[in-house]
N, C-alpha and C positions, 0 to 999 in steps of 0.2 A: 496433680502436676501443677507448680508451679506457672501463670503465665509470664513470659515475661513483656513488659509495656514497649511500645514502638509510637509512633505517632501515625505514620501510616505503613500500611501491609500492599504489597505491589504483588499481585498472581501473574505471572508470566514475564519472560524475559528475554521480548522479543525487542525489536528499536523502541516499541511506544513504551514497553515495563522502564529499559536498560535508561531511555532519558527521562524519564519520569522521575528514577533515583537520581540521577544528573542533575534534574532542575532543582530539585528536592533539597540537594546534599550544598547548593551553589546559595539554598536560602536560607542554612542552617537547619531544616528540618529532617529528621533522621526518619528514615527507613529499612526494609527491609522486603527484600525480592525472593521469590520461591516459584521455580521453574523445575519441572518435570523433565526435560531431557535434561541431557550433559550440555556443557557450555561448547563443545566438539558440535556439537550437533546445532543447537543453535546459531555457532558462525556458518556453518556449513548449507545449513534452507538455503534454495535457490527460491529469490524471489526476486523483487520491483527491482526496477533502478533506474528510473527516471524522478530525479528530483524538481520540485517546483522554485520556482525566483525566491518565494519567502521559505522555502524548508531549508534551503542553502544559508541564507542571511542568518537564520536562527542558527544552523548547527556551527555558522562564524563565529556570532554571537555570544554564544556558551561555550566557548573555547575547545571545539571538536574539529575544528576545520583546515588543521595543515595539510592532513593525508589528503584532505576532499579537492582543496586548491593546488596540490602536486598532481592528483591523478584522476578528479573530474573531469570531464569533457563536456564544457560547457556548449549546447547548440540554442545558438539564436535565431534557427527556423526547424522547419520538419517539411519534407513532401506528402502531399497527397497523389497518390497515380489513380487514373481508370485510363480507360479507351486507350493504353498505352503509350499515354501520357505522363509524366511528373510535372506538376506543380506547386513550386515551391511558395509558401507560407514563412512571412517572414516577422517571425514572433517580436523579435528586439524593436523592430520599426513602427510594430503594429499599437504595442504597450506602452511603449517610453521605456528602453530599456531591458525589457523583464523577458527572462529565458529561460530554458531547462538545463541542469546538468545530467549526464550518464554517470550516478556512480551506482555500483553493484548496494542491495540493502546488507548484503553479507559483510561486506567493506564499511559501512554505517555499522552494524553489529561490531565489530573490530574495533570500532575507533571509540566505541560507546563502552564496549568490557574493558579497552585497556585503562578509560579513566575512570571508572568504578572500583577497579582495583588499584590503581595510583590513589583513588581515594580512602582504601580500605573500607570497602562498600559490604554489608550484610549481605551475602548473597547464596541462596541453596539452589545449590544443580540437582538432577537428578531425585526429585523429592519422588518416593513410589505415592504416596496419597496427600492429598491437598482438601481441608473442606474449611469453607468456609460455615463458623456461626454466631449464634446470636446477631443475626442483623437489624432484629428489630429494638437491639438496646443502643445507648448509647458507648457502648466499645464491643464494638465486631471481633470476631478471634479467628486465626487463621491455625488450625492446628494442619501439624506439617511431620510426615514418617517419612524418612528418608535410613535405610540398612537397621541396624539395631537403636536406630535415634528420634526419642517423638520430643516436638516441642510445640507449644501453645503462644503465640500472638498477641497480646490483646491488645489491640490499636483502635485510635482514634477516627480513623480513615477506610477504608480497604478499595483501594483500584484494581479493578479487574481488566488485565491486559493482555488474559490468555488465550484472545486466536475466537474463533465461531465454535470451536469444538471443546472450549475450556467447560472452566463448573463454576464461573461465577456469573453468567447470565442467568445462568440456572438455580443460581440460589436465588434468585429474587421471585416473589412470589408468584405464580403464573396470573394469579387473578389482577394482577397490576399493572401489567406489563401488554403491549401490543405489538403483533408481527406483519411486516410488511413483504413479501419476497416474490420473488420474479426468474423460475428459471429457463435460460434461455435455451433453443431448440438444436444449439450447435455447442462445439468444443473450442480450444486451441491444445493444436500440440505444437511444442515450444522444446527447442535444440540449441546446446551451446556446440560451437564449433571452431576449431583454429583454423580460424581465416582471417583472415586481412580485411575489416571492411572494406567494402568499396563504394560506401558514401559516406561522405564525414555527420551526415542529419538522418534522421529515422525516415523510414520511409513507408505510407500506410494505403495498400492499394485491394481497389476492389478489382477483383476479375472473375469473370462467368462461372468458375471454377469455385470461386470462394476467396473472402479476404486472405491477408500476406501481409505480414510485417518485418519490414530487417530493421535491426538494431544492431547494439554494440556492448561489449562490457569493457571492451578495451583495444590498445592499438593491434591484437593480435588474433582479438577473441570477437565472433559476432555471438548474436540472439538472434534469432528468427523465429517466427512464428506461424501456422498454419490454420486455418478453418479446417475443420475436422466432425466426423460425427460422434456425439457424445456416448452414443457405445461401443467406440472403436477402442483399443487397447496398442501398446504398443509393437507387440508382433503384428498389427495389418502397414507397418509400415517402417519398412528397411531402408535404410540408409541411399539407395538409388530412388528408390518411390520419391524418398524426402525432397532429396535433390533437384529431381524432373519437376513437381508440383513446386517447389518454391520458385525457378528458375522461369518456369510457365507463366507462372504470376502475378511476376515480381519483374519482370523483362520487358523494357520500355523500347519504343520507335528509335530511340536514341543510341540503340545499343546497350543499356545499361542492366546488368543484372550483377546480384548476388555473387561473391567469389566462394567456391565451395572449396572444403574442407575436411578435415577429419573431425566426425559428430563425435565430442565425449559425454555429451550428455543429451537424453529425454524423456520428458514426460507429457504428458493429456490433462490438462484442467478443464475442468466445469466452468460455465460462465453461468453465476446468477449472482441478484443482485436482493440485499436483504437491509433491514432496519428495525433496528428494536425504539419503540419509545414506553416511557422516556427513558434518557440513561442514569438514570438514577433513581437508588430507592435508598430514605433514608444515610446513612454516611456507607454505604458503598455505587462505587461510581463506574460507569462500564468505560470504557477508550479501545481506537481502534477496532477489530474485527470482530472482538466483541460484542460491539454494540452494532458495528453496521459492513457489510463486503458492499462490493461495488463489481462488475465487469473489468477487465483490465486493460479493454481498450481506451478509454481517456486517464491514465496511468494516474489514478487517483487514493489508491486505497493506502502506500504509504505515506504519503501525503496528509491523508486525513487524519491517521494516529497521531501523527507526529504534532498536528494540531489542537487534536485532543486531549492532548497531554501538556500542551504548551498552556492552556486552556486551566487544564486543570492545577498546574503547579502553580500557577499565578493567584487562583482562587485560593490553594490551601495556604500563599505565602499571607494573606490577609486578612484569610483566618489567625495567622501566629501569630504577625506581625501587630496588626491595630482588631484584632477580633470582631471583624466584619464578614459577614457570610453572604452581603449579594453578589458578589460573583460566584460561590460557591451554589446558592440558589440559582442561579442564573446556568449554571451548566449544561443544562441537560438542554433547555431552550434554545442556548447557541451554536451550540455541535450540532440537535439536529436539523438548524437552519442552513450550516454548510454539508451535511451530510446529502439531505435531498439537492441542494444545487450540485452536487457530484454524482449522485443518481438521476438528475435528469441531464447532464452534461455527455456522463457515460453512458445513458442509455442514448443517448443521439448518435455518437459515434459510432455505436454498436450495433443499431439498426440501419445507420446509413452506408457501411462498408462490410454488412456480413449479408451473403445472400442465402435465407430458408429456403430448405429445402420446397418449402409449398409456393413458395413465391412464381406469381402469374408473370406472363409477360405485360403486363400492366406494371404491377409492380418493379420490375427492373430496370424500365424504363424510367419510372417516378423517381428508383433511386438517383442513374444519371443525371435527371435533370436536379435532382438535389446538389448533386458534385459540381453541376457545372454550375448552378445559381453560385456555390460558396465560392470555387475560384472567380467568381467574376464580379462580385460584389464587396467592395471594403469594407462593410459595414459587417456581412455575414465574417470574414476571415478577422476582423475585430473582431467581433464574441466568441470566434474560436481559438484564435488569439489568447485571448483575455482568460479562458477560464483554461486552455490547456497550461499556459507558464502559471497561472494562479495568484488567485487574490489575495489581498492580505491575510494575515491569519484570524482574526474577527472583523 
């Protein structure tokens, strides 16, 4: 079989694959993407949607950002609650500026296929098998079966952006490679609901019960989130349970809680926390989940794709453009320099508003005084500040 030549080969086409061909296609360098679900399915993942100050500016930047400016919801703080308290954290003031927007990652997937296909972008859905090889030559091949259809790849390149469960982590040799991972002793089960928020900013509270988070995906739709145990399933919890525990928990001195509504959607995520080094072996490159998950209480893990891939198109445009490879050498170094400050950022978060099951009355106490040192210290609500809206992209 014929290969045919690409420059570079994209595994996965989730936001980190779908901008990666974006940035790619903006620097005149052609690619091509090969995603195992349908494109149905990919809009459809319910995931992140908390964008950082600089993942907003970039998707302006590359000309993704009407829908995002018509229908993000920019928040210039967030609450933290305990003792049935909220205090509010005021990111814009804290930073100079710098805030989060609410937009759905599904809504980023939308805005990322329509101009892929405005640009007449290479792209296979639905591939039944994907392998990557020869990676230890100088052009990796990405053979790809999709119904009665095989075709062969041979690129320059190959980014692997297909998720922790893909098969390009895995193509890189095991003897090379090092795992770090961390799983945590609790869950979240996580409901979209038509309800009306009833705080315009997230709100992140610890209660005896367990952490609680309300969110939003829009003016009609919330998110909320629960502590949960990581072998529960969704039949131990019906639509009233849900209700009573968030309402429990989430219910401040002030009167404020949660406006309920009709649940159409849920599910129970795992929270652990993993890192592959380095991301790179030879000319293929990991980005996103592939190389590293995160917890998804300090809402980082889209975030970090998106700058690992900003990362990486910038190195490959250098390689084209003046055929320089230190940024391209430099990759793996500097991803996982932001990777770990998002794993010790989100592991803060994580441990300081989720209460273990084994946790002593010592510890629950320790956590309090944790909350109340950060409300009451600028300097603490700066660093939390600072690295929830997020820092530059290198």
């Amino acid at each position: 079989m014929t290969a045919t030549r690409v420059a570079v080969g994209i595994v996965g086409a989730g936001p980190a694959g779908l901008l990666l061909g974006h940035l790619l296609q903006q620097a005149g360098i052609d690619s091509v993407t090969v995603e195992s679900r349908s494109e149905q399915h990919v809009i459809e993942r319910v995931r992140a949607g908390v964008l950082e100050q600089t993942t907003v500016d970039l998707l302006h930047d590359c000309g993704l950002g009407d829908r995002l400016a018509r229908d993000g919801m920019r928040h210039e703080g967030l609450y933290i609650a305990f003792g049935g308290t909220r205090h509010r954290i005021d990111l814009a003031e804290l930073t100079g500026g710098r805030a989060i927007t609410v937009y759905p990652q599904s809504e980023v997937v939308r805005d990322l296929l329509a101009a892929r296909h405005r640009a007449g972008a290479h792209m296979v859905f639905e591939s039944e098998h994907v392998e990557i090889s020869e990676v230890e030559s100088e052009r990796p091949c990405l053979h790809v079966h999709t119904g009665d259809r095989r075709e062969t790849f041979a690129c320059d390149y190959v980014a692997g952006c297909d998720g922790f469960h893909g098969i390009s982590r895995g193509s890189i040799p095991a003897s090379v490679v090092r795992t770090y991972e961390r799983d945590y002793p609790f869950a979240w089960l996580g409901i979209l609901a038509h309800a009306a928020p009833s705080s315009h900013e997230l709100v992140y509270c610890l209660h005896d019960n367990g952490f609680a988070l309300f969110s939003m995906r829009s003016p009609e739709v919330t998110r909320l989130y629960l502590q949960c145990e990581p072998h529960e399933t969704i039949d131990h919890w019906p639509d009233e349970r849900i209700w009573h525990e968030l309402q429990t928990r989430l219910r401040t001195g002030d009167g404020w809680e949660p406006t309920a509504g009709p649940i159409v959607q849920k599910s129970i995520t795992d929270m652990r926390s993993f890192v592959v080094e380095p991301m790179r072996y030879r000319r293929l490159f990991l980005a996103g989940d592939a190389a590293h998950i995160v917890p998804p209480t300090g809402a980082k893990g889209l975030n970090l794709a998106i700058a690992d891939v900003w990362r990486l198109a910038g190195a490959l445009r250098d390689v084209y453009s003046t055929g320089s490879t230190v940024a391209l050498d430099a990759y793996s170094e500097r991803g996982l320099r932001r990777a770990w400050a998002a794993q010790r950022f989100s592991n803060w978060m994580t441990s300081t508003l989720h209460r273990a099951a084994d946790a002593s009355p010592f510890d629950r106490r320790r956590q309090r005084a944790d909350l109340e040192y950060l409300v009451s210290s600028r300097a603490a609500l700066t660093s939390l500040a600072e690295n929830y809206a997020g820092f530059p992209l290198d």
